[in-house]
C-alpha positions in Angstrom: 68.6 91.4 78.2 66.7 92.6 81.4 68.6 93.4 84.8 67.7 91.5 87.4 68.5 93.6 90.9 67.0 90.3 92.7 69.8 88.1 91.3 72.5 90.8 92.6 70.6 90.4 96.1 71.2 86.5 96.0 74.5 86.7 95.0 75.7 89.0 97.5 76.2 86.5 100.3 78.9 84.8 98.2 80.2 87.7 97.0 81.3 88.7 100.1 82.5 85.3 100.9 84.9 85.5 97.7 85.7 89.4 98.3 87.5 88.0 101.6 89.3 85.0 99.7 90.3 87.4 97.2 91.5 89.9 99.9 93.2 87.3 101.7 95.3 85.9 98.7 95.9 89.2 97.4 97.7 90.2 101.3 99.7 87.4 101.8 100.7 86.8 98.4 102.4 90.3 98.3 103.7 89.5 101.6 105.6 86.5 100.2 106.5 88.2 96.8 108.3 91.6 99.3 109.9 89.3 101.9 110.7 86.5 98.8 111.7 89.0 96.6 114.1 90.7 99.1 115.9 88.3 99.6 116.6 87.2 96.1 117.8 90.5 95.3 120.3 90.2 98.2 121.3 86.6 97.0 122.2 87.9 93.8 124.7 90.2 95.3 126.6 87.2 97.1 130.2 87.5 96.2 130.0 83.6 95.0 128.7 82.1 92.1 127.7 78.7 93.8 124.9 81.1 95.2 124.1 83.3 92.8 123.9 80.8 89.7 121.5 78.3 91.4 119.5 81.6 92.4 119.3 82.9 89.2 118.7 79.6 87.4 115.6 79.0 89.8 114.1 82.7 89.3 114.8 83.0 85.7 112.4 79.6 85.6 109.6 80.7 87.6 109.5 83.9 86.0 109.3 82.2 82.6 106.7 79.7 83.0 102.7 80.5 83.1 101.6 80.8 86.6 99.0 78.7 85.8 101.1 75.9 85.3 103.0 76.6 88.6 99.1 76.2 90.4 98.5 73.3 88.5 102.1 71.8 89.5 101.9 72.2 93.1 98.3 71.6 93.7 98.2 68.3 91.6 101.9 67.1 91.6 103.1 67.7 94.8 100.8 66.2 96.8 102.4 62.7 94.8 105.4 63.4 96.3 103.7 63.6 100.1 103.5 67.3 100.5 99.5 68.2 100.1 98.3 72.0 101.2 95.1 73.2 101.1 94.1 75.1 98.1 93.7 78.6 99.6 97.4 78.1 100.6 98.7 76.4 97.5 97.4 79.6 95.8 98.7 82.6 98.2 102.4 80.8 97.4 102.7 80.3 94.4 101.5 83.8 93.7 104.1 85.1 95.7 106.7 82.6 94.7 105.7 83.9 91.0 105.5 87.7 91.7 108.6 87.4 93.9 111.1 86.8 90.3 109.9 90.4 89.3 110.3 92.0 92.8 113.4 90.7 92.8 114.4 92.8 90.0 112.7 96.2 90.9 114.8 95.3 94.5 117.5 95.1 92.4 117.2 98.3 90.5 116.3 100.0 93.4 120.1 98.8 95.2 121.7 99.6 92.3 120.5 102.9 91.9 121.8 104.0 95.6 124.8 106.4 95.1 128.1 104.8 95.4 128.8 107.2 98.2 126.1 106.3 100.4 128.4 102.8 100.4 131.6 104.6 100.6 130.7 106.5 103.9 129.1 103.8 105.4 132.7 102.0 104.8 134.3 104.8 106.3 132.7 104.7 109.4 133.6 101.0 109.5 129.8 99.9 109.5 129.3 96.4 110.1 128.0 95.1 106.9 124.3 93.8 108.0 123.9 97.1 109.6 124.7 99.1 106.1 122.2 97.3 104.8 119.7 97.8 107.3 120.2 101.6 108.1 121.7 102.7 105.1 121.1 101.1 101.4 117.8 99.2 101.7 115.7 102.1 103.3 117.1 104.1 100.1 116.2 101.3 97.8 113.0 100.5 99.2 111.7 104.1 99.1 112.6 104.5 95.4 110.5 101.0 94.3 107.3 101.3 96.3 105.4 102.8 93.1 107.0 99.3 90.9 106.0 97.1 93.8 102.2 99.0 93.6 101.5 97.8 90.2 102.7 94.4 91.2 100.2 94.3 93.6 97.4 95.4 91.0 98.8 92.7 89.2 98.7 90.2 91.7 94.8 91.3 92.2 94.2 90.4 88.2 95.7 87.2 88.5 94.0 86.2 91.4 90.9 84.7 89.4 93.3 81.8 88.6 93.0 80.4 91.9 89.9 78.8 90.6 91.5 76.2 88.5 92.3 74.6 91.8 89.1 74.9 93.3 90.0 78.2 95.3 86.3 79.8 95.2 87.7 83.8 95.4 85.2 86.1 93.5 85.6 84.6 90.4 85.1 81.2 91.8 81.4 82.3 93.5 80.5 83.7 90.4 80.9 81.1 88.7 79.1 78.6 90.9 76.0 81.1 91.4 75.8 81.1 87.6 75.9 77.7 87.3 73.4 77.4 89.8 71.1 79.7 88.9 72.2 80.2 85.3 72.1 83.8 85.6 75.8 84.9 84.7 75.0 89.0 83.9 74.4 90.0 86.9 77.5 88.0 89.4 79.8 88.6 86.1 79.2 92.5 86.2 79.4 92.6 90.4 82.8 91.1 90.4 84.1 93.4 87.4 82.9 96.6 89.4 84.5 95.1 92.7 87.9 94.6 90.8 88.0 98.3 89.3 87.2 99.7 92.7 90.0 97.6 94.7 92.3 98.4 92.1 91.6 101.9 92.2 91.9 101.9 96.3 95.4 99.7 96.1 96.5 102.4 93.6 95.7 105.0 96.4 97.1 103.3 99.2 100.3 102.9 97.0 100.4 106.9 96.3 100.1 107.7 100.0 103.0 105.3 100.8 104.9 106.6 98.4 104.5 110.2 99.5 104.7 109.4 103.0 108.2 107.8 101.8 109.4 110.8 99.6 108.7 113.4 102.4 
């Protein structure tokens, strides 16, 4: 099978045009899975069960069904029940709402790990509790987790390409429409591949920096 450099040229345009969908779902679905996950770490800790339970029933579900399915649920159900969002947006949340189940644990591990006299001092200083948590405990916790929440984002990046299925046209998605175009599928295929190894390999590095930055 030849290479054909002219069919890399063509597709580039709508490469480019995916590379930002890609980027843009990749962002803001970590955005949600942080903030989302955060906070269902710190509803876990509530000192009542009529929080905690329904919490913990809800994450334990997500995290347990196929993404997939979640894109397919909210893109195609949903919109029955009156509430329709576009499919860029449909996709950013429900990757976060996904990943946000397994942040939630590495929040988790991370406020759990803090020594039990970081929380003993801040008691004795009579700390209000929101401010403990904000100055003391989740800067602690957050700095020890940044390398579990990188690979999260890699992982977000590989599921990305099931945007698609609900007509979200990322890289995947323009690949697949210039080789059905053209019916030239090498060449777009190959492009994308390359473009995922080298974003993965620059989140990877961006996640090491922050994490040193952190540590020192």
């Amino acid at each position: 099978m030849k290479w054909d450099w002219s069919a890399v040229g063509d597709f580039m345009p709508q490469f480019w045009d995916g590379l930002l969908v890609t980027l843009q779902a990749l962002a803001l679905g970590s955005v949600i899975s942080f903030v989302l996950g955060l906070v269902w770490a710190l509803l876990m800790r509530a000192p009542t069960r009529w929080v905690t339970w329904p919490v913990g029933a809800v994450t334990e579900f997500v995290r347990n069904t196929p993404l997939l399915v979640q894109l397919f649920f909210l893109f195609y159900v949903l919109p029955e029940w009156g509430f329709t969002f576009s499919a860029l947006t449909t996709g950013v949340f429900a990757i976060g709402l996904h990943y946000s189940t397994y942040t939630m644990q590495v929040y988790r591990a991370g406020i759990e790990a803090v020594p039990a006299g970081q929380w003993e001092a801040a008691t004795a200083l009579n700390l209000p509790v929101a401010r403990t948590w904000r100055v003391v405990i989740l800067p602690q916790a957050i700095r020890r987790v940044v390398p579990a929440l990188g690979n999260y984002v890699i992982a977000m990046l590989k599921d990305t390409p099931l945007l698609m299925a609900i007509t979200v046209l990322d890289m995947l998605g323009q690949a697949r429409l210039f080789s059905q175009e053209h019916f030239q599928f090498t060449e777009p295929l190959t492009v994308i591949g390359v473009a995922f190894i080298l974003i993965s390999y620059l989140a990877s590095l961006l996640m090491r920096a922050l994490e040193r930055r952190l540590v020192h």
